[in-house]
TIRODREN-809603 format. One line per 2 residues: for each residue y, z, x of N, C-alpha, C, CB. Coordinates in steps of 0.2 Angstrom, whole numbers. Glycine has a CB too. Layout:
BEGIN
Y Z X Y Z X Y Z X Y Z X | ...
! end
This chain:
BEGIN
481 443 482 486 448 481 483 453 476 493 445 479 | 480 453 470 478 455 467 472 461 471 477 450 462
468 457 473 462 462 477 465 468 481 459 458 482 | 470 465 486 475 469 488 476 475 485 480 466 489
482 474 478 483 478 475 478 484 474 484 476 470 | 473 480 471 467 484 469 465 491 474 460 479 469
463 487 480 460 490 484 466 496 489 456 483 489 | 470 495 485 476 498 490 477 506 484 486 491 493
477 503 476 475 510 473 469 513 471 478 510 467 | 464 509 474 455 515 476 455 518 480 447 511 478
461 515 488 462 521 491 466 527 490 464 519 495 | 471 525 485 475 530 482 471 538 479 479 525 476
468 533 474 463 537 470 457 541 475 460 532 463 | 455 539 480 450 541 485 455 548 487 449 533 491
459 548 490 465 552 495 465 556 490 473 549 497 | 467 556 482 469 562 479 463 567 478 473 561 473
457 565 478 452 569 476 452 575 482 444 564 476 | 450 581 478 450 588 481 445 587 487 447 593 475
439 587 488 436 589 492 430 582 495 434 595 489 | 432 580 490 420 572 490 428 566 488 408 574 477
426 561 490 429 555 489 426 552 481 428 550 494 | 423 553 478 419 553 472 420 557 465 415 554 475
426 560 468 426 569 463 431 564 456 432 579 468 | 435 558 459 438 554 453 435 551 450 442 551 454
429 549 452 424 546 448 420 548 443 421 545 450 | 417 556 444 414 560 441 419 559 435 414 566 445
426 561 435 429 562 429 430 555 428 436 566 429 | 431 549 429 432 544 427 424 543 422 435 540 433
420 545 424 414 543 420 410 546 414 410 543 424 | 416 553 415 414 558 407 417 557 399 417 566 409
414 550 398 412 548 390 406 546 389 417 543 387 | 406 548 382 398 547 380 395 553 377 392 544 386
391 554 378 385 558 377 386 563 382 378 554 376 | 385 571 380 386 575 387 380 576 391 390 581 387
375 572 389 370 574 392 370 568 398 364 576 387 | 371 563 399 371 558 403 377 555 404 368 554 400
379 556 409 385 550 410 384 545 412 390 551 414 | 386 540 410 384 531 411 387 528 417 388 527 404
391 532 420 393 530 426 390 535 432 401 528 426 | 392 542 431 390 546 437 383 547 438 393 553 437
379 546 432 372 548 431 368 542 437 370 547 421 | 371 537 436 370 530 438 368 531 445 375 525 437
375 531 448 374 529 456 377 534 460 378 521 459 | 381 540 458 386 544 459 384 551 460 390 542 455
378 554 455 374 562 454 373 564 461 367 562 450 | 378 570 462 376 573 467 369 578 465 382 576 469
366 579 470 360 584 472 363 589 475 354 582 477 | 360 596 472 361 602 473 353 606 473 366 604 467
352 611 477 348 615 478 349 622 474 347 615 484 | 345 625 471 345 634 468 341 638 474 341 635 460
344 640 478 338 644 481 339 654 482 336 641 490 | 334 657 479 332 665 479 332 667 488 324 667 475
335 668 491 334 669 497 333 675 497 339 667 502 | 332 680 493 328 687 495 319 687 495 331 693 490
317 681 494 313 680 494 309 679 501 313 677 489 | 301 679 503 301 676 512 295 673 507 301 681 521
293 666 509 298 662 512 304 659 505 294 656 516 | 309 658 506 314 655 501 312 651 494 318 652 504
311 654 486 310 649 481 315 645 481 310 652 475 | 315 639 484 322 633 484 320 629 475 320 624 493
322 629 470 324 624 465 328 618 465 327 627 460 | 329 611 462 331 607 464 337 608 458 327 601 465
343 607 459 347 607 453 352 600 453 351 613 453 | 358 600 448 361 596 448 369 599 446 357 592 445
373 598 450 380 600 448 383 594 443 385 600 455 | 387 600 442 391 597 435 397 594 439 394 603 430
398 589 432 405 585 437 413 590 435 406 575 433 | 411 596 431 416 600 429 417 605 433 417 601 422
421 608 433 423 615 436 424 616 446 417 621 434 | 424 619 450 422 620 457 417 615 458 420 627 460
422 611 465 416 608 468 412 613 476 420 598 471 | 406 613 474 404 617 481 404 614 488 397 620 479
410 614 490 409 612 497 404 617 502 414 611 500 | 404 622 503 401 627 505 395 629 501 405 630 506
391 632 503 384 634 498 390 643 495 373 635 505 | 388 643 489 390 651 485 382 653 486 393 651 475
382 661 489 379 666 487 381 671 482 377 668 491 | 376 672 479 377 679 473 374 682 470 380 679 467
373 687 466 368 689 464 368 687 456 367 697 467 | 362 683 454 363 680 447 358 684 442 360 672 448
361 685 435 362 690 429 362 685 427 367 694 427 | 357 686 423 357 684 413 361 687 409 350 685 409
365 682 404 370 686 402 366 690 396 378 681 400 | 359 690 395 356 694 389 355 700 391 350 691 387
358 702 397 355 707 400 362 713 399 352 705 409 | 369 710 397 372 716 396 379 713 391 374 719 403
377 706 386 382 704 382 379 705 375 385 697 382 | 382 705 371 379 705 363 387 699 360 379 715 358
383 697 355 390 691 352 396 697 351 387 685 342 | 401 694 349 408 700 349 408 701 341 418 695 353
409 706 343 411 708 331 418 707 330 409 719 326 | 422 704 333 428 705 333 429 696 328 430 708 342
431 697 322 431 693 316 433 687 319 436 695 310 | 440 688 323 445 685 325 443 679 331 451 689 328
437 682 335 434 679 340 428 674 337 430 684 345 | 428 675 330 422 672 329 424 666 325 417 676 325
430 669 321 434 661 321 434 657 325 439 661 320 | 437 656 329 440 652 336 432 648 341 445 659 342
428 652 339 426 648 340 418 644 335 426 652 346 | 417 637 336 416 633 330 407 633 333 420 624 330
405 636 339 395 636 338 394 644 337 389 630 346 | 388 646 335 385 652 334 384 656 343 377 651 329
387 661 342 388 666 349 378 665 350 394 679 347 | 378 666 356 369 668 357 371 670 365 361 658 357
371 676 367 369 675 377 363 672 375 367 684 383 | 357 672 378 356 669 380 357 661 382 354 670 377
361 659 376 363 650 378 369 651 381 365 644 371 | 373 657 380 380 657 386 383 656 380 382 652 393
384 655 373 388 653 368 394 659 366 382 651 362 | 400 657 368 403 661 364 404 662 357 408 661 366
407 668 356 412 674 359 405 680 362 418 678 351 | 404 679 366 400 687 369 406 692 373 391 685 377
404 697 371 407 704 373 400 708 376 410 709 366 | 403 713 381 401 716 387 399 723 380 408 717 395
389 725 382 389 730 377 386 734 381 385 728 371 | 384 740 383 377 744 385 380 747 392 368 738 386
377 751 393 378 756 399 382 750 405 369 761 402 | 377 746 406 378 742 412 383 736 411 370 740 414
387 734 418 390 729 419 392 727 425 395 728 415 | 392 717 427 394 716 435 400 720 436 395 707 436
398 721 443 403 724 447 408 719 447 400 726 452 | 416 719 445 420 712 447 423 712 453 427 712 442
419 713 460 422 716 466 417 709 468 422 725 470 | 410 711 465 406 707 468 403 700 467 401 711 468
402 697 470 400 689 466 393 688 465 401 683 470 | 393 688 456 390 684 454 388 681 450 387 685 455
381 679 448 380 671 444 376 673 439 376 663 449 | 381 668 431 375 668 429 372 663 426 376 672 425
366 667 421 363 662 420 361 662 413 359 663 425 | 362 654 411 359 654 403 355 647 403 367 654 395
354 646 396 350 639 395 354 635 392 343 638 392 | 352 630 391 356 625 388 353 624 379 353 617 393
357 620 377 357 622 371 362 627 367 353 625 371 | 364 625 361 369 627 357 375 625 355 371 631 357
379 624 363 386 624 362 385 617 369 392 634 363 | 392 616 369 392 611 374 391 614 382 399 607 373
391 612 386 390 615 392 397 618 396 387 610 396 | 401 615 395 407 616 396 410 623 394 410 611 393
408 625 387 409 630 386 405 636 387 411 630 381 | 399 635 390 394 641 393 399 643 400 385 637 395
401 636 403 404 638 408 412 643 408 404 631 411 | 414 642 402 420 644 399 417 652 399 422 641 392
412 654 395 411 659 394 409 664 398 409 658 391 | 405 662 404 404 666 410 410 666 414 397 663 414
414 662 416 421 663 417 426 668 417 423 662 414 | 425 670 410 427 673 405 424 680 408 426 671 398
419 681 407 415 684 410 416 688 416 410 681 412 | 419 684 419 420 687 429 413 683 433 417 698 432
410 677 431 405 675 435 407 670 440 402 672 432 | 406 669 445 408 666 451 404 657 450 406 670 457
400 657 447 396 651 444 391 650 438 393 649 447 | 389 648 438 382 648 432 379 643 431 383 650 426
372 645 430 366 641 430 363 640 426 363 643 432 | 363 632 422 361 633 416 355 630 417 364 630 412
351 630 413 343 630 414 341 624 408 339 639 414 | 336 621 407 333 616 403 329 619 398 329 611 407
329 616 394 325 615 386 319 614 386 328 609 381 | 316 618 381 308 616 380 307 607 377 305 623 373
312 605 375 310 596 373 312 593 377 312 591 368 | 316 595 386 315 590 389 316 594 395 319 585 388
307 596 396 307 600 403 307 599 410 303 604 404 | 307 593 411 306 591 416 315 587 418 299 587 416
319 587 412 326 582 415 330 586 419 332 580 410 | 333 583 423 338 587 429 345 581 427 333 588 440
347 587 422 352 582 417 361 581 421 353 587 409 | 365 578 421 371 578 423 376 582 418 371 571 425
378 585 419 383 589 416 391 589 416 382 592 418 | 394 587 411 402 586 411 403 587 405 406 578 413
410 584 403 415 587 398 419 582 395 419 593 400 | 416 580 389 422 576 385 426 577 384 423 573 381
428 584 384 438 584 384 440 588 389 442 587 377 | 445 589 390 449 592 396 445 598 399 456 596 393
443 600 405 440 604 407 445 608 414 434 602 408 | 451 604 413 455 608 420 454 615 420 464 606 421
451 620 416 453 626 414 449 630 419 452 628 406 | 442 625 419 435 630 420 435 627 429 426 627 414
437 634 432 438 634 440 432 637 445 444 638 441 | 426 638 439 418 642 441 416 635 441 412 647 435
410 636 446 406 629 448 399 632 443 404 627 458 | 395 624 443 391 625 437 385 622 440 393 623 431
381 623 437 374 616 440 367 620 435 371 617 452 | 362 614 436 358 613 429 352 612 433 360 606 423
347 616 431 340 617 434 336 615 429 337 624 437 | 330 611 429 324 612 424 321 616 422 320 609 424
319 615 418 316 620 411 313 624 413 311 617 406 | 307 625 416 302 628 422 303 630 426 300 624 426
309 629 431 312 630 437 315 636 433 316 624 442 | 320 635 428 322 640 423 318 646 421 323 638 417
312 645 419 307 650 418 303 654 424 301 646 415 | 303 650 428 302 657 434 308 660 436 298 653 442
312 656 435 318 662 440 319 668 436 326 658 442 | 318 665 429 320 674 422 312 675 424 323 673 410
306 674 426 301 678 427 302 683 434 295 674 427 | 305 679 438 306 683 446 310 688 445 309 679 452
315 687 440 320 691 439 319 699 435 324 687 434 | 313 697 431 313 701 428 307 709 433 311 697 422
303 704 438 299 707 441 302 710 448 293 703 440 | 307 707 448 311 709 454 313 717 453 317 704 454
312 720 461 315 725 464 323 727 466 313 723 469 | 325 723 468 333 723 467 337 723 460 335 718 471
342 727 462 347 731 455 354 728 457 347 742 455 | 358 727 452 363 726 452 366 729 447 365 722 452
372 734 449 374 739 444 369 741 437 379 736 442 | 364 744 442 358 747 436 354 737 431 364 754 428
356 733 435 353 727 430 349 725 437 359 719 425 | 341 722 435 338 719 441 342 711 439 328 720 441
342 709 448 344 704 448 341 701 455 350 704 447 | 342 695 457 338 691 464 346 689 467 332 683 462
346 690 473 351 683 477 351 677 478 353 682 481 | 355 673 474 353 665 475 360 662 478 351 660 465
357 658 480 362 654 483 362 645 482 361 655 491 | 367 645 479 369 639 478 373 633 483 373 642 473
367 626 482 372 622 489 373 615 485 368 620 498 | 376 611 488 377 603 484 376 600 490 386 600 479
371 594 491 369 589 496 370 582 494 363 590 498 | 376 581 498 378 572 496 376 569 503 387 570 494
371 564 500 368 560 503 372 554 508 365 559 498 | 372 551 512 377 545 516 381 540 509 371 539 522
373 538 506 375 535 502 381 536 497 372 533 501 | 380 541 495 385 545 490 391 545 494 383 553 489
392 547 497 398 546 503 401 538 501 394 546 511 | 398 534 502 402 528 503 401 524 499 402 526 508
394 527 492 394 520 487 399 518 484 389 520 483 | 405 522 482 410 521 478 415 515 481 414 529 477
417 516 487 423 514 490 417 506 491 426 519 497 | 410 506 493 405 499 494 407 497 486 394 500 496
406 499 481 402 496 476 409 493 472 396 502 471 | 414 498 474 421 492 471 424 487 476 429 495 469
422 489 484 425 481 485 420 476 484 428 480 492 | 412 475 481 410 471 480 411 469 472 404 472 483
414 473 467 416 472 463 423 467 463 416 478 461 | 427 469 466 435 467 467 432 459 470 440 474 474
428 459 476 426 454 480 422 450 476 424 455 487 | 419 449 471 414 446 468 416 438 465 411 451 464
422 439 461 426 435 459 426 429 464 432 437 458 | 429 431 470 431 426 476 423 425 478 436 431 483
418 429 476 412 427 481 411 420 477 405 433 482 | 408 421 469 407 417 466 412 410 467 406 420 460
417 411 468 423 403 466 423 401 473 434 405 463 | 420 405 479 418 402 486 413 398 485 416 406 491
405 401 482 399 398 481 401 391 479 394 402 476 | 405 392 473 404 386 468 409 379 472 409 389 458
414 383 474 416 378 479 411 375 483 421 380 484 | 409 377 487 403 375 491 399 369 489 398 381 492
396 374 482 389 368 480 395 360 477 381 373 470 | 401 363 473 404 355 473 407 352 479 409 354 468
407 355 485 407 351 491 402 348 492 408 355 496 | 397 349 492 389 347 492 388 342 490 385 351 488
390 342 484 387 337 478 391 331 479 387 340 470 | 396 333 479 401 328 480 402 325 487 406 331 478
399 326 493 398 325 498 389 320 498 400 331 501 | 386 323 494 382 318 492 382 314 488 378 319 491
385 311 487 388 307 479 392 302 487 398 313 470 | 395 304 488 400 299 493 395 294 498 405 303 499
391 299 501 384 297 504 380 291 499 378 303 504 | 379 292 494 376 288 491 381 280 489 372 292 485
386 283 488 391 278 488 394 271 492 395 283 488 | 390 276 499 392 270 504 386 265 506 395 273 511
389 260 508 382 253 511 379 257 517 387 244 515 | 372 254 515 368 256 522 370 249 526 358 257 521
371 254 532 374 250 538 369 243 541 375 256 543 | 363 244 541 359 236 544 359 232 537 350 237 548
362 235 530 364 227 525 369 222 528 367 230 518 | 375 228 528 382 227 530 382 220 535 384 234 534
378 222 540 379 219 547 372 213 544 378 226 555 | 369 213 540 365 209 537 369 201 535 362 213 532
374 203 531 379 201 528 382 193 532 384 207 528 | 382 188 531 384 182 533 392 182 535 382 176 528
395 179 542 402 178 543 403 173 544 405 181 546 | 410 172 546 413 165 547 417 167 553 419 161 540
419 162 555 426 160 561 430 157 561 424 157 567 | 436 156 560 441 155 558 445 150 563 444 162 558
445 142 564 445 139 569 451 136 569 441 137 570 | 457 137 565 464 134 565 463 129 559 466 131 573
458 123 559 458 120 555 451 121 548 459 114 560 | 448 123 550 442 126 545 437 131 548 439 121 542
432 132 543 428 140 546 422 137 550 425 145 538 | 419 142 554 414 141 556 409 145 556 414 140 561
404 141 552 401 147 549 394 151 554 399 144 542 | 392 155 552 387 159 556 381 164 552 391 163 562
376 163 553 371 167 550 372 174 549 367 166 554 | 368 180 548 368 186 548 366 188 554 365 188 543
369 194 555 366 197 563 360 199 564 370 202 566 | 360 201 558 351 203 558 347 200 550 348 213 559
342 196 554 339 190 551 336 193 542 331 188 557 | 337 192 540 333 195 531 327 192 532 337 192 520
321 198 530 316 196 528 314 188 521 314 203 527 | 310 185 523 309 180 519 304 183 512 306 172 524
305 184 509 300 186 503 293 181 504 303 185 496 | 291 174 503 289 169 505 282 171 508 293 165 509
288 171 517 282 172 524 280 180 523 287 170 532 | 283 184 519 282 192 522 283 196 514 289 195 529
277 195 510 280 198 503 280 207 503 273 196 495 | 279 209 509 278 216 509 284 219 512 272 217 513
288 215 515 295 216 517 302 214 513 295 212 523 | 300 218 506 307 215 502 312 217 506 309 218 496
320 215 501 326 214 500 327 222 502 327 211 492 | 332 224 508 335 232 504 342 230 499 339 239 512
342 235 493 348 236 488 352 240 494 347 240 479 | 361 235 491 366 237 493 366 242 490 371 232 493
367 243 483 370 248 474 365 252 478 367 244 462 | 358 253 479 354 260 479 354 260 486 347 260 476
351 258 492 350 260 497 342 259 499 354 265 496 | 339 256 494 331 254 495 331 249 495 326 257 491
323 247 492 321 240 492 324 237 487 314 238 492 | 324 230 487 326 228 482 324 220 483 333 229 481
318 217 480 315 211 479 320 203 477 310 213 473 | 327 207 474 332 200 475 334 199 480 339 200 472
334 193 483 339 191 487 345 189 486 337 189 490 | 349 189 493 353 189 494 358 181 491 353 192 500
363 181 488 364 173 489 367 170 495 368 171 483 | 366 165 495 369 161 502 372 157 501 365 159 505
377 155 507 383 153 506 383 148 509 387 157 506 | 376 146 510 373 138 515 375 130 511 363 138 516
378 126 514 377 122 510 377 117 502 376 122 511 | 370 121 504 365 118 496 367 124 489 354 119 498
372 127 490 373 129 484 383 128 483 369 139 484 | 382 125 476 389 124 473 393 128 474 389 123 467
398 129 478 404 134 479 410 134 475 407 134 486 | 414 138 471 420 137 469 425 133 474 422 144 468
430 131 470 434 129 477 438 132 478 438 123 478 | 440 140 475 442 143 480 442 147 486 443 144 478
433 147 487 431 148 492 435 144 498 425 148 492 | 433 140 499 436 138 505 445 139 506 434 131 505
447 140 502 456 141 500 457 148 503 459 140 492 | 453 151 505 455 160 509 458 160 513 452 164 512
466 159 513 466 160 518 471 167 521 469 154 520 | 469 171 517 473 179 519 466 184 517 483 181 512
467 190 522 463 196 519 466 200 516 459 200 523 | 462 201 509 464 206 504 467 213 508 457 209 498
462 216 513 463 223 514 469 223 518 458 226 516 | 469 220 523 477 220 528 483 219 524 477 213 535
480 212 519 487 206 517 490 203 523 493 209 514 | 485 201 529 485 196 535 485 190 533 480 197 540
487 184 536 483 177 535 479 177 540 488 169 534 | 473 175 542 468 173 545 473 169 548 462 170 541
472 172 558 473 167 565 465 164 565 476 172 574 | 466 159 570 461 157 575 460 162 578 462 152 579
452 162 578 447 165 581 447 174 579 449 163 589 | 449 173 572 448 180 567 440 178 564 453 180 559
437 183 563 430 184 560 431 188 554 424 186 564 | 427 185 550 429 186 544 421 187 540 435 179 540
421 191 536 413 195 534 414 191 526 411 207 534 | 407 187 523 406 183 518 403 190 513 401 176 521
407 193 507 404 195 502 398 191 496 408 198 500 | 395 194 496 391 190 488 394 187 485 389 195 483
401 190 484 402 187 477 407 182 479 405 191 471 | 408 181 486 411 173 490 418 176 494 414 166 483
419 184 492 427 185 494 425 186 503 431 193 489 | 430 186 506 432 185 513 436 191 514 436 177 514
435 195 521 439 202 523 437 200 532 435 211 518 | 442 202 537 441 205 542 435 208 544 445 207 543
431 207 547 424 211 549 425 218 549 422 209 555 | 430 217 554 430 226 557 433 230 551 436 227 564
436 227 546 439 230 542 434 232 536 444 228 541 | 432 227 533 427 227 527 420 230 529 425 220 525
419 229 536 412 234 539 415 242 539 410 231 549 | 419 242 541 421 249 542 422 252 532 430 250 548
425 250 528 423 248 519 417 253 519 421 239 516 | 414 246 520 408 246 518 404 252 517 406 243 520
405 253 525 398 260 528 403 265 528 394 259 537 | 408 266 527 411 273 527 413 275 521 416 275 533
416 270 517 420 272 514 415 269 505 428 268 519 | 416 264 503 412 265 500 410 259 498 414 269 495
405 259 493 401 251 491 405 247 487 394 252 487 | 410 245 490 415 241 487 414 231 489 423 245 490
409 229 484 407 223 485 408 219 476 398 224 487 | 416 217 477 419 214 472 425 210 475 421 218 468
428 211 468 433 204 472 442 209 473 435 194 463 | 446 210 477 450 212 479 456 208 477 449 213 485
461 211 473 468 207 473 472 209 473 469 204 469 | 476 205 478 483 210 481 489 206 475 485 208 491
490 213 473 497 211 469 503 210 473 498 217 464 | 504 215 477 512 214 480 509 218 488 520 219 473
514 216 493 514 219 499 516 226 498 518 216 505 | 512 233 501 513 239 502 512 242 494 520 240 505
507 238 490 506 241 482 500 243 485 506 235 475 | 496 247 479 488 249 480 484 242 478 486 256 475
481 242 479 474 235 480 472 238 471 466 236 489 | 471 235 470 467 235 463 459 233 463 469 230 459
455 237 464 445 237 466 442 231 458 439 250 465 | 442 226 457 439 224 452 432 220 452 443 221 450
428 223 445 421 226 446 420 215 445 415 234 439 | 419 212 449 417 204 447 411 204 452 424 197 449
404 205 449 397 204 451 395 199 452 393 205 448 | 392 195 460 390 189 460 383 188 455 389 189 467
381 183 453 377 182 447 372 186 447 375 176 447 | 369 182 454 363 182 459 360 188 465 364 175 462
365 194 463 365 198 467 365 205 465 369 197 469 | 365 212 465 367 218 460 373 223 466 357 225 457
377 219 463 383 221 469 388 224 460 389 210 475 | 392 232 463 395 234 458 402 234 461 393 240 456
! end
């Protein structure tokens, strides 16, 4: 019931996401450090391409979306600006309070204000672009925003050029409705080189057209909804396993528990003749130690050889006198008719063949003395070892 539950609010949470089944994850995974998230970074990071399509053939960069702001279901084209190309920090006192890291365009660090002849056209879409560094990312994305940018590109650090970092926001980001994504260091440095050498103008600033896409892979698709029900199901898997192996064990324990069956039927019986017994050999003959020293004893207790023999119930050995006085079996609580056969234990006690054979080999190695307290009570197993024998 519990799994149930579970699995009936992953769907819940699955349905409410905007656009990717995953996009509650993303937020569910933004604490820590903002440069890594511990959960989305993991198994979850989507891939995103940067590509200059005015270019032939196309500079494609690999990037990485942020888990904050627009998710790009569709690829954005625009024409992408450095915001160093027409902000300066704001002089305005009041802006500089409010906000707690030092203004730089370059890093996208507010408060920048719009300075110099030139500025984006707000009819037209486009992106900008800063590096990382200074302020959290979150707020670069704030700032271009703020801006009129349709998204923005933040680019890597000279101490770690080669990461293609995951990007989010330890505190509330519902605000920032621009999509964002994070190129390395390099891929950074050529595009402000192309940029700069570039031919095309935007509103008197050169700029390139880039197009922005997010590629989620199958697996991305469906590792979220796989990786909790094996989470949710794992519990049950393990308390299945463990059932199993003490099915096992304990099904070998019983095995070893019971009489091997050509002892059993080894075993000496009687016949029951109205006035006394008649006795009879074993059905199959025991090796003599004597004539054949290579043919021991098998053990009843283990199930191998065993160099004791058996005792016998011939004659020549002194018998209790309650042996002969049997005249009921322990396991039924019958009195012995004429022409009952009755199987001779070690330790002298007397049972129905069919019954104490079936005991024996199925049920368990129960070679002692049997007393019946009262009709329809439970039998009481008591451990009384013949001397001369390793009966338990």
């Amino acid at each position: 019931m519990v799994h149930l539950l579970a699995l009936l609010a992953l769907s819940g949470l699955v349905l409410e996401s905007r656009s990717h089944p995953v996009d509650w994850l993303r937020k569910f995974s933004t604490s820590g450090r903002e440069e890594n998230g511990w959960l989305w970074g993991w198994a979850w990071a989507a891939d995103g391409t940067v590509s200059i399509v005015d270019r032939s053939p196309p500079v494609t960069f690999p990037a990485r979306p942020a888990s904050f702001g627009a998710e790009l279901g569709d690829p954005l084209l625009g024409y992408v600006l450095p915001l160093t190309a027409f902000t300066v920090p704001c002089d305005d006192l009041n802006s500089n309070l409010t906000s707690h890291h030092r203004a730089d365009p370059a890093l996208g660090c507010p408060q920048l204000c719009v300075r110099g002849p030139h500025e984006p056209d707000p009819s037209e879409s486009w992106i900008a672009l800063v590096q990382r560094g200074g302020c959290p990312f979150v707020e670069k994305a704030r700032q271009a925003q703020q801006l009129g940018a349709r998204a923005v590109v933040v680019g890597g650090d000279r101490d770690s050029p080669d990461a293609l970092l995951n990007m989010y926001s330890e505190r509330d980001s519902s605000d920032v409705v621009i999509a964002a994504t994070f190129i390395r260091y390099w891929d950074y440095v050529e595009l402000l080189s192309m940029i700069s050498a570039s031919n095309t103008t935007h509103s008197g600033m050169k700029t390139l057209s880039l197009l922005l896409s997010t590629e989620y892979s199958a697996w991305e698709w469906y590792s979220p909804i796989i990786t909790f029900i094996v989470i949710l199901l794992l519990p049950s898997i393990l308390t299945f396993v463990t059932l199993l192996v003490h099915r096992y064990r304990m099904s070998r324990q019983a095995q070893r528990d019971r009489a091997p069956e050509e002892v059993v039927h080894s075993l000496p019986w009687r016949v029951w003749t109205g006035t006394g017994w008649e006795k009879h050999e074993a059905a199959f003959p025991r090796p003599d130690p004597q004539h054949d020293p290579a043919a021991p004893e098998p053990d009843v207790e283990q199930g191998v050889n065993n160099p004791t023999p058996y005792p016998s119930t011939s004659h020549d050995v002194d018998l209790p006198e309650w042996v002969e006085q049997q005249m009921e079996c322990a396991i039924c609580l019958e009195m012995f008719a004429k022409g009952d056969r009755v199987r001779v234990l070690p330790c002298h006690h007397m049972f129905h063949m069919d019954e104490v054979d079936e005991w024996l080999i199925h049920k368990k190695k129960l070679v002692c003395s049997v007393v019946v307290l009262h009709m329809r009570r439970l039998l009481t197993i008591c451990a009384i070892s013949a001397p001369s024998a390793r009966w338990t």
